[in-house]
C-alpha positions in Angstrom: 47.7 31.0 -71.1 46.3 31.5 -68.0 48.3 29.4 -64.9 46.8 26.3 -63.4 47.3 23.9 -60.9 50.0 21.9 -62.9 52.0 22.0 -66.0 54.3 20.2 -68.4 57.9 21.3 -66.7 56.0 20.5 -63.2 55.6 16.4 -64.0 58.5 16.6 -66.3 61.0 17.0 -62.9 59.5 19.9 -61.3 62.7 21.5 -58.9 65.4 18.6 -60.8 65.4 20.9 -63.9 67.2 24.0 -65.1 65.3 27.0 -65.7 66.3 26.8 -69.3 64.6 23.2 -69.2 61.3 24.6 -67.6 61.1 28.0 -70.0 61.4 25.9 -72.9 59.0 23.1 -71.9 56.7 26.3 -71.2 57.0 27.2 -74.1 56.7 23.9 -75.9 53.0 23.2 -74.3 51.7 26.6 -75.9 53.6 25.8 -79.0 51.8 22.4 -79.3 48.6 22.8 -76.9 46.3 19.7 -77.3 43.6 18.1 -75.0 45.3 14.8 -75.1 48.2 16.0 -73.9 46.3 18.1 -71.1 45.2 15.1 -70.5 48.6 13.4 -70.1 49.6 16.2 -67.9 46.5 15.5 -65.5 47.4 11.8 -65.3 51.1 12.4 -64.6 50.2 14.7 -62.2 48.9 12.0 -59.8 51.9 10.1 -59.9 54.8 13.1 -59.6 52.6 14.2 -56.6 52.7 10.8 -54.9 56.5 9.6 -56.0 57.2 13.7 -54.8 60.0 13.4 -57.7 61.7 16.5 -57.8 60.5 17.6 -54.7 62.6 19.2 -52.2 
């Protein structure tokens, strides 16, 4: 996969998680790649960005 500006583990709690947590979510969004969930990802990315959750 080639990186981007955002990914699951990055609106799923971005810094807040365990690297375990973000390998595995990794690994979950090429397991289970899907334009609606790209999608998803895009739209949550507005708001983690904004609320800066996980954010130090």
């Amino acid at each position: 996969m080639r990186p981007g500006l955002t990914g699951l583990w990055q609106v799923s709690g971005r810094s807040s998680l365990s690297w375990d947590d973000t390998v595995r979510l990794d690994l979950y969004y090429v397991d289970n790649w899907s334009m609606l969930q790209d999608v998803s990802i895009m739209l949550r990315t507005f708001s983690a960005v904004l609320a800066a959750r996980g954010a130090y």
